[in-house]
N, C-alpha and C positions, 0 to 999 in steps of 0.2 A: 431601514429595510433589512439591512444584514441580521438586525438584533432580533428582527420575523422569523428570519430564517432558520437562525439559530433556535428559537422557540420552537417551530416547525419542526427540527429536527429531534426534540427531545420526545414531543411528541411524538412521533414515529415510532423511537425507539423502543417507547416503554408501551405498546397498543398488542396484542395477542402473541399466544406462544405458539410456537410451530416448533416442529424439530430441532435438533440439536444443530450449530454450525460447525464448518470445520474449524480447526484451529490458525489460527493466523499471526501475520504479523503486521505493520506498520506502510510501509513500500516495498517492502519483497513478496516473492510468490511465495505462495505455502502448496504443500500437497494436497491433494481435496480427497474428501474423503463424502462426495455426494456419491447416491446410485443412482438407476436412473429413473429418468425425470425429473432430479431436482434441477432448480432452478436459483442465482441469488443475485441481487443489485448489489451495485459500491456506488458511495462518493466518496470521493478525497478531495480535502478543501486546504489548499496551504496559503494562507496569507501571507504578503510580499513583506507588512510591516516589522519593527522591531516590534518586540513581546514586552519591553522594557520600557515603552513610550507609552504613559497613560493617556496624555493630550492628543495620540492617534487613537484611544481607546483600546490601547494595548496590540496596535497593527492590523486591528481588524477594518479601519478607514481606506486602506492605500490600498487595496485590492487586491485580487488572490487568482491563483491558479488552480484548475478544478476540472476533475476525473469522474466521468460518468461511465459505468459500466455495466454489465450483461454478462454472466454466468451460466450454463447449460449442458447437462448431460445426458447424451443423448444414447450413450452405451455405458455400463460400470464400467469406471477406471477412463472412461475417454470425456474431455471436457473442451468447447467450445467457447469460445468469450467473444467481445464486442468489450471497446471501449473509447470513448474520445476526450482525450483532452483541450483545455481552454488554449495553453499557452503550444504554439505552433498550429494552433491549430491541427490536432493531430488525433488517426484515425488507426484505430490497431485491431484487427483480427488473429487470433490467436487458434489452436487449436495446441489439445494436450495429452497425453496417456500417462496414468498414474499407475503407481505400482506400491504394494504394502511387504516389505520383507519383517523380518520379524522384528530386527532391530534397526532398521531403518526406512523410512518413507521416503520415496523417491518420486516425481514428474520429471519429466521431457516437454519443454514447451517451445513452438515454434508459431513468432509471431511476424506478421505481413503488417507494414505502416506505414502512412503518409504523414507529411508533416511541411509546413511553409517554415524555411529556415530564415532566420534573420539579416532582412536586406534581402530576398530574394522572393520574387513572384513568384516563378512556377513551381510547383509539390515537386518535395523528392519521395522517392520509395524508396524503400530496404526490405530486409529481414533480419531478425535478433532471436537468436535459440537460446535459452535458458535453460540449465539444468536443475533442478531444484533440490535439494536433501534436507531431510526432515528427521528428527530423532524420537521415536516415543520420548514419554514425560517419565524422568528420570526421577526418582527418588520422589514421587507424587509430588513435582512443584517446580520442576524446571525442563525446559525444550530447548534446544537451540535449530536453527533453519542456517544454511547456506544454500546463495544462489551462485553459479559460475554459468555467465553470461556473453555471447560473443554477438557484438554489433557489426553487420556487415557494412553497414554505412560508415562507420570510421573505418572498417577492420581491425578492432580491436574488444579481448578478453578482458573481462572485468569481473569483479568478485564482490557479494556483500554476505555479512554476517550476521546475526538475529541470534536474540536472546530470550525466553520470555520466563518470567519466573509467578508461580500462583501465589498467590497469598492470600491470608483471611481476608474478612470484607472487614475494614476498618472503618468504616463509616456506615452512619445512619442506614437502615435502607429502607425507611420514607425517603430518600434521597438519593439511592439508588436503583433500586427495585430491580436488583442484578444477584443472580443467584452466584457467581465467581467474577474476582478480580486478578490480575495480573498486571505486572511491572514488565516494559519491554524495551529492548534498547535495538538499535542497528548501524551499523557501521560499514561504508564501504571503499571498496578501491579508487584510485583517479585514475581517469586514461591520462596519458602523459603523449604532448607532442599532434596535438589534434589541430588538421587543416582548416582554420577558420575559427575556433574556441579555443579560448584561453580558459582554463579553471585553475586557481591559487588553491583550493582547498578540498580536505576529503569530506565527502557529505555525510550527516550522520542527524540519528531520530532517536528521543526519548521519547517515551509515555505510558500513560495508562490505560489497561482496556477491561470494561466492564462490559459481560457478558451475561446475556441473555437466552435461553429456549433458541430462540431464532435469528437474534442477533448480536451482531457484535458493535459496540460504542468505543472510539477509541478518541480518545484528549491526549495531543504530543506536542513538545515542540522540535525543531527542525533548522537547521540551518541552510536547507535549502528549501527553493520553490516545486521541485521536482515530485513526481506522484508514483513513480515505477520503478522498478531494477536497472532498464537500458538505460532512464536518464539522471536515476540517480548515482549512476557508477560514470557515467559523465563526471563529477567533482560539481562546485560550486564556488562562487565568487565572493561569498556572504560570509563576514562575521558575525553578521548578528544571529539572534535562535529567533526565529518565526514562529510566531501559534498555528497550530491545524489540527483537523479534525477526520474522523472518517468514521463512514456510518454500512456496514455490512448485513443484507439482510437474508434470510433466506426463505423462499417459498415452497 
């Protein structure tokens, strides 16, 4: 069934052109650069297996954690979202205001979430503010994004770092049918001393994103299960590098 889904998804991504998307990255927020009425879906899919285990068929058997989201702007510069993740069970309203300076892009994002913590019935809420910084594309081929992010539910500041760099299309593109490709990396902070989680390790995402008119395709691997900035600056437990994917559209 997953092998459907995967096939489903390619299809998706390669079916009509719509507008350009904004630039993005891997698990961090990016600046948006919608006016309004645009509109754009996400998934994010992180498989829980190793990447290294072919007899799991390379971790895509053991099961995944998985980001369904909603994109909306309903004034230039001001952006709405909707998202739920699989693992907590977890439900996040966001609202944002964007800003274009000349040499740097900047949002303000302020999100509302519920989540079932582990070992516990009843939801908790919070809220998590994110600041986001963005660089124009510096020398036609390189971006880099920082988010600095403050979880009211631990209370505590966290920080990630994002890389993307352009590069030619090195492959076929009967096999890609992607007008640019980029290399991306991100890296982030651990909260240190968290009531109830332990994390050993800093989480961090390689991959590649082939881009389309309307969409973005991205192929990474991950050493965490995590889909977001709040809970990727949590840390992670995992050595292993995880496959996942994420599929951005915009309408």
């Amino acid at each position: 069934m997953k092998k459907y889904c995967i096939v489903w998804v390619f299809a998706l991504l390669f079916t009509t052109d719509i507008p350009a998307f904004e630039p993005g990255q891997l698990s961090l927020d990016s600046v948006s650069n919608f006016d309004k009425g645009d509109a754009a879906f996400s998934v994010r899919h992180r498989f829980f297996g190793d990447i290294t285990k072919a007899e799991d068929f390379f971790g895509l058997d053991d099961g995944a954690n998985t980001l369904l989201g909603l994109r909306y702007a309903p004034l230039h510069n001001i952006i709405v979202a909707v998202h739920h993740i699989s693992q907590g069970q977890e439900y996040n309203v966001r609202i944002g205001y964007a800003y274009h300076f000349e040499m740097l892009h900047a949002q303000l994002n302020v999100n509302a979430f519920t989540f079932k913590a582990g070992g516990v019935t009843d939801r908790q809420e919070n809220v998590f503010a994110n600041l986001v910084l963005q660089s124009p594309i510096f020398f036609e081929w390189v971006r880099m994004t920082t988010n600095i992010g403050y979880d009211n539910y631990y209370e505590k500041v966290g920080a990630g770092l994002g890389i993307e760099i352009h590069v030619q299309n090195f492959l076929p593109e009967i096999f890609t049918f992607t007008q640019t490709i980029s290399l991306l990396a991100e890296y982030y902070t651990k909260h240190q001393n968290l009531s109830g989680l332990t994390r050993d390790n800093n989480a961090y995402t390689l991959g590649i994103k082939f881009q389309t008119y309307g969409h973005h395709f991205e192929l990474l691997g991950t050493n965490s299960s995590a889909t977001d900035p709040r809970t990727m600056m949590q840390g992670t437990n995992s050595n292993k590098v995880h496959f996942a994917f994420n599929i951005n559209r915009k309408f």
